[in-house]
PAGUPA-832561 format. One line per 2 residues: number of its first residue (from 1); their letters; for each residue x, y, z of C-alpha. Coordinates in Angstrom, 2 decimals, m for minus. Each point is the difference from the previous one (the first is absolute). Example, Ala and Ser with C-alpha at 12.3 -4.5 7.8 and 13.67 -1.06 7.14 Angstrom:
REM PAGUPA-832561
1	as	12.30:m4.50:7.80  1.37:3.44:m0.66
END
This chain:
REM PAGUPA-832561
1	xx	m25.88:m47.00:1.90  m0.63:0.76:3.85
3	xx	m3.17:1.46:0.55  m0.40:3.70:2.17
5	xx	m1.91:0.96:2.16  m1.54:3.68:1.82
7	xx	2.70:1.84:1.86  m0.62:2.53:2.63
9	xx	3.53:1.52:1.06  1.44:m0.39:3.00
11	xx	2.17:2.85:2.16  3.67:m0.04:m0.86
13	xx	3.32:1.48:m1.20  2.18:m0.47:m2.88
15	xx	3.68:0.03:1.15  2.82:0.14:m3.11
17	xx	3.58:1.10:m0.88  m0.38:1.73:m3.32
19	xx	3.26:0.69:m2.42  m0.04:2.66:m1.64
21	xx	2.60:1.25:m3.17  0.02:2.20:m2.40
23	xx	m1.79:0.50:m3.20  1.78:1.43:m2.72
25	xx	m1.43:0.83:m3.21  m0.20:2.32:m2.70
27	xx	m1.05:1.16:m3.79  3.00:0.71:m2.70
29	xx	2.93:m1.64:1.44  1.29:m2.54:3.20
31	xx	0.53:1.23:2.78  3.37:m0.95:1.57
33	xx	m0.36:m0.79:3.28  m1.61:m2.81:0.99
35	xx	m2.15:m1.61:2.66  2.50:0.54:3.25
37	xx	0.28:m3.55:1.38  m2.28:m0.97:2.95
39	xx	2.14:m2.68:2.24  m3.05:m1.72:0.51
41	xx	m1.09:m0.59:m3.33  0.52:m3.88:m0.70
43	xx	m1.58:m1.47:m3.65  m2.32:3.25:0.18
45	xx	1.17:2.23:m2.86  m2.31:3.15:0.67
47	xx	m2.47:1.04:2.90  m3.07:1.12:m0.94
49	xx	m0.03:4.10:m0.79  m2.91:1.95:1.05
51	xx	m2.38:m2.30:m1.87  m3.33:m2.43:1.44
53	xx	1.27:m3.60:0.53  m0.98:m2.80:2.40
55	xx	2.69:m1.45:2.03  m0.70:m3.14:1.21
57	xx	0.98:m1.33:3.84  1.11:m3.52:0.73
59	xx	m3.53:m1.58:1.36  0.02:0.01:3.80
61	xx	m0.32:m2.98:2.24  0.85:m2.25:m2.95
63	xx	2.99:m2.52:m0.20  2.85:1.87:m1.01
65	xx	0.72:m1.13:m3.14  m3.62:0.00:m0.92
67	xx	m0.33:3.92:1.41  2.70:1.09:m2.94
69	xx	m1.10:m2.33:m2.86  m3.62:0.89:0.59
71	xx	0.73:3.63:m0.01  1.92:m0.16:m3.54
73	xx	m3.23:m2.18:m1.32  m2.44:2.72:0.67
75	xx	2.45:3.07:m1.08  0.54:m2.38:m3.72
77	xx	m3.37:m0.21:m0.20  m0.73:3.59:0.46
79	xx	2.43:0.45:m2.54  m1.87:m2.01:m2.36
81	xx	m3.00:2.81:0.61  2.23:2.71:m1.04
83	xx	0.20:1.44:3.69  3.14:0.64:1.30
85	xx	1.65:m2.59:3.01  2.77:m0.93:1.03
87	xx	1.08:m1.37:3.72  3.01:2.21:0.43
89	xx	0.43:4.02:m0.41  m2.74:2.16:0.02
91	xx	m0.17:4.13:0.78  m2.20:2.31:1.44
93	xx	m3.16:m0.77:m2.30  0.42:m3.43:0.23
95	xx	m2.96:m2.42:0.79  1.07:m2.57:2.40
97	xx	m2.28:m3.98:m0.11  0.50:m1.75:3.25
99	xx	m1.75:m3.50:0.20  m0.43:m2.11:3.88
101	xx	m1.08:m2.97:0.43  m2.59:m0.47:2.62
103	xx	m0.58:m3.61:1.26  m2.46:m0.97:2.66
105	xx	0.36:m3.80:0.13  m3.31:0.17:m2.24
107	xx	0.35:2.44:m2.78  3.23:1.16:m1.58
109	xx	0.59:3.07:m2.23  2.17:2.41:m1.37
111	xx	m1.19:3.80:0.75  1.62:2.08:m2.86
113	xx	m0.06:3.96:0.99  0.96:2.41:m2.78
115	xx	1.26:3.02:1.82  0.54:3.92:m0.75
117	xx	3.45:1.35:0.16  m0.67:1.25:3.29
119	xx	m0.85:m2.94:1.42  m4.58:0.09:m0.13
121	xx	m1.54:m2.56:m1.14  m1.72:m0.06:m3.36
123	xx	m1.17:m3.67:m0.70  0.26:m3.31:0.44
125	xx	m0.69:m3.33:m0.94  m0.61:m3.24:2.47
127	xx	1.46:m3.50:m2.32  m0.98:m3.41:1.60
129	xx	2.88:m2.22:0.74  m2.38:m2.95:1.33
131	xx	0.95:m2.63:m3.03  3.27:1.12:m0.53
133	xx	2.48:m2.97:0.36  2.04:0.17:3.01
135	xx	3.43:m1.27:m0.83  m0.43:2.38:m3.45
137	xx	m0.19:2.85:1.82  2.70:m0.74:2.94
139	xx	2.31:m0.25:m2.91  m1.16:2.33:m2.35
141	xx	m0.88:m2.06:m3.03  0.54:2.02:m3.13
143	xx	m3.76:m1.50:m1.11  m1.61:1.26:2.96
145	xx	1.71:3.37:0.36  m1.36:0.37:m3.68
147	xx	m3.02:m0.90:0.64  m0.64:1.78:2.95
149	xx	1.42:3.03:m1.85  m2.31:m0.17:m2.73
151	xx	m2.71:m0.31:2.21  0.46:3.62:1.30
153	xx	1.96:1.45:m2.18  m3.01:1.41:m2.14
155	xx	m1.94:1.23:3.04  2.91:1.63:1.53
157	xx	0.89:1.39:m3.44  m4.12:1.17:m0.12
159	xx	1.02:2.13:3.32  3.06:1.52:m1.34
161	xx	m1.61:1.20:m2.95  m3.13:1.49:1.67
163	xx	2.62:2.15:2.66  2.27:0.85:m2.59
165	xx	m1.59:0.60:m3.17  1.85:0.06:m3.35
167	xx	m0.39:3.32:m2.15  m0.56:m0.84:m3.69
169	xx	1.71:2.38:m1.89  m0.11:m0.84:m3.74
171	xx	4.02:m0.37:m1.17  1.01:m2.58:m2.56
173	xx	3.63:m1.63:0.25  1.34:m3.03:m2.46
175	xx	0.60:m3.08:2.10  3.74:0.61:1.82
177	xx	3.12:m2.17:m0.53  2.51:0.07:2.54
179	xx	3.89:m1.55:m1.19  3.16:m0.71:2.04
181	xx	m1.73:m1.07:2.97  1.43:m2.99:2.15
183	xx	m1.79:m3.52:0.81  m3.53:0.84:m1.31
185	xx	0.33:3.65:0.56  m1.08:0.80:m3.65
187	xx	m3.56:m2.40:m0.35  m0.47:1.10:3.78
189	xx	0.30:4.22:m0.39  m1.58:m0.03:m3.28
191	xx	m3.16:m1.76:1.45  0.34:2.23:3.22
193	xx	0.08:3.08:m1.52  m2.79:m1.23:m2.18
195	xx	m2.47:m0.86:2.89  0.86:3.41:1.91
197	xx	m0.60:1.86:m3.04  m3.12:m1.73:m0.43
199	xx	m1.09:0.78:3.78  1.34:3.63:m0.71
201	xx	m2.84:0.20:m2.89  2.16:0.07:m2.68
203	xx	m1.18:m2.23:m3.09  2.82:m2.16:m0.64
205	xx	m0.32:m1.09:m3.99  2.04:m2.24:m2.94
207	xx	2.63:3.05:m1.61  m0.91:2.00:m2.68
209	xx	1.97:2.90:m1.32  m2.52:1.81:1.64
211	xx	0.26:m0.52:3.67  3.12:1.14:2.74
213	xx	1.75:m2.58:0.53  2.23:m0.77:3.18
215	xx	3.31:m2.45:0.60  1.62:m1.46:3.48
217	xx	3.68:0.09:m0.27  1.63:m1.88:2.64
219	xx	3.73:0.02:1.05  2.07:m1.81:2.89
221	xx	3.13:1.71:0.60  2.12:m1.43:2.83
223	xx	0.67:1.59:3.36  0.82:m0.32:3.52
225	xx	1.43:m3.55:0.77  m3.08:m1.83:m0.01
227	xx	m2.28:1.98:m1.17  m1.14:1.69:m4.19
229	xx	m1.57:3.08:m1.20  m3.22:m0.76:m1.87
231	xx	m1.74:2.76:m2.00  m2.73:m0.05:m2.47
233	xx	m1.07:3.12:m2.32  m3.41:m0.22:m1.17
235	xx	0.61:1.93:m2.99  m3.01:1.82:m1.60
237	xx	m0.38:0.08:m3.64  m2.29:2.08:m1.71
239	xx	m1.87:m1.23:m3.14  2.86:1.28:m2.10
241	xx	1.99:m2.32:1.66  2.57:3.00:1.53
243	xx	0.67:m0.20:4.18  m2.16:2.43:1.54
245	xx	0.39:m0.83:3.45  1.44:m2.54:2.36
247	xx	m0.64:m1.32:3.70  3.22:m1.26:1.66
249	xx	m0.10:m2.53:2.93  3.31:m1.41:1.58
251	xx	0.63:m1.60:3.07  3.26:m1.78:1.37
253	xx	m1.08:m4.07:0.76  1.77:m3.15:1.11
255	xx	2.04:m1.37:m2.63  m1.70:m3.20:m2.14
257	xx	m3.23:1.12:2.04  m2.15:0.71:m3.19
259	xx	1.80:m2.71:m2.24  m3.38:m1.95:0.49
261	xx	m4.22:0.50:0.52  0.07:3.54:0.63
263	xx	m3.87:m0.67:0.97  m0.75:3.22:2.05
265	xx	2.03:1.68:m0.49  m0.50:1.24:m3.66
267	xx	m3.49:0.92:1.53  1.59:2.26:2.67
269	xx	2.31:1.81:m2.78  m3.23:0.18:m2.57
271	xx	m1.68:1.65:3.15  2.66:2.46:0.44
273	xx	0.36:1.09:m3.62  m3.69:0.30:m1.60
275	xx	m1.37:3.20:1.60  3.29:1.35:m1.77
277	xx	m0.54:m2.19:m3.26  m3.63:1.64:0.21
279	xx	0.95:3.49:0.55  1.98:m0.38:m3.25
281	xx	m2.49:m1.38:m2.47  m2.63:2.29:1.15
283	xx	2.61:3.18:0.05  0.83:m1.46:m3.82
285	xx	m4.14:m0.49:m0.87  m0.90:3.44:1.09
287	xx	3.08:2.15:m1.65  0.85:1.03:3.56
289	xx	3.85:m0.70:m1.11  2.91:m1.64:1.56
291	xx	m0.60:m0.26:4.21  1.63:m0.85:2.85
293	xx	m1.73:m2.24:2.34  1.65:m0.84:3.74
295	x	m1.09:m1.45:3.24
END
């Protein structure tokens, strides 16, 4: 694991094209209309609603391929801290992570700045690069992107959590299942949804007839030449076992385009739908009734 070093930030501006589509959710039934299709969208199956995340930029003045690949390193291993990243999408509370490199013929590094939605400063980390292989990183060895992504990962996830800090608010859900999901869509949601119900502060626990419990239902209907409509309905169970709510998510994608890893992008659509999975369970554990949640 690379070691890290003091930062002191540096004067700057964070420059980024955000997409931005709607959220649709809601208690009692589905709503019909989905997610209007964003031309831009590619693999992404959600942006981020109105919800803290960290977006992470390709590293600057890095090889190209090593730029990208280092950037999806950092955001997994954010991931793995239960903070929200991704390296596409974002919206207007998003966090943005920009890493340089600065090399001076003597001393190379990477200076990682976390930055506010508005484009300040809030921290930043300095990572030596001095005994990192050369023809590794030119080509963006998968061992060294890991590496070097594990190396700040924790620190940058450290940042996040100190600028954006999680409420606890006391729910209890039984662990999700998700069915009908392409490629790995159904392990990949289920532990999504887990880990963002987790950072939400809900306890997420083994089933008993006591707790809510709550089910991704995922359907590909075909469209457009070239294109499918995927939706998922996290349906909402309460301990009874009768459907007390649901939060609908649907997007038009390229045809075939989820068939595989769906990798960040069950993250992005477990970002979307938990403060509306919350809102639910906590509407259902204080008797407040049936609601009607939308962003």
């Amino acid at each position: 694991m690379c070691p890290v070093s003091a930062y002191r930030p540096a004067s700057g501006r964070v420059a980024s094209a955000l997409l931005t589509l709607l959220l649709l959710v809601a208690g009692c039934q589905p709503l019909p209309q989905p997610f209007a299709h964003n031309g831009d969208v590619d693999k992404q199956l959600l942006a981020l609603p109105d919800y803290p995340g960290v977006i992470v930029l390709p590293v600057s003045d890095a090889p190209d391929p090593t730029a990208a690949m280092l950037a999806e390193a950092v955001a997994a291993k954010l991931r793995d801290a239960n903070v929200p990243a991704s390296t596409s999408g974002g919206n207007k509370h998003s966090m943005f992570l920009q890493g340089r490199v600065e090399d001076d013929g003597i001393t190379a590094q990477i200076v990682w700045e976390l930055f506010d939605p508005d484009g300040g400063v809030i921290d930043g980390r300095v990572q030596p690069l001095n005994s990192t292989p050369m023809a590794a990183w030119q080509t963006a060895d998968p061992s060294l992107m890991e590496k070097l992504g594990g190396g700040i990962g924790p620190e940058i996830a450290s940042m996040v959590q100190v600028a954006a800090p999680i409420e606890r608010i006391g729910l209890q859900i039984a662990v999700p299942v998700v069915a009908g999901a392409p490629g790995d869509g159904d392990s990949s949601l289920a532990s999504a949804i887990r880990q963002q119900l987790v950072a939400a502060g809900v306890q997420v626990l083994p089933p008993t007839p006591e707790l809510a419990g709550l089910r991704g239902r995922v359907s590909v209907i075909p469209a457009d030449a070239g294109f499918e409509e995927v939706r998922i309905d996290w349906v909402f169970l309460d301990p009874d076992g009768r459907e007390s709510g649901v939060v609908a998510q649907a997007n038009r994608v390229p045809t075939g385009s989820l068939d595989g890893a769906w990798g960040g992008v069950a993250q992005l659509v477990a970002e979307a739908a938990v403060p509306a999975i919350v809102e639910l369970l906590d509407a259902s554990t204080t008797g407040a009734g049936e609601s009607v949640y939308r962003r």
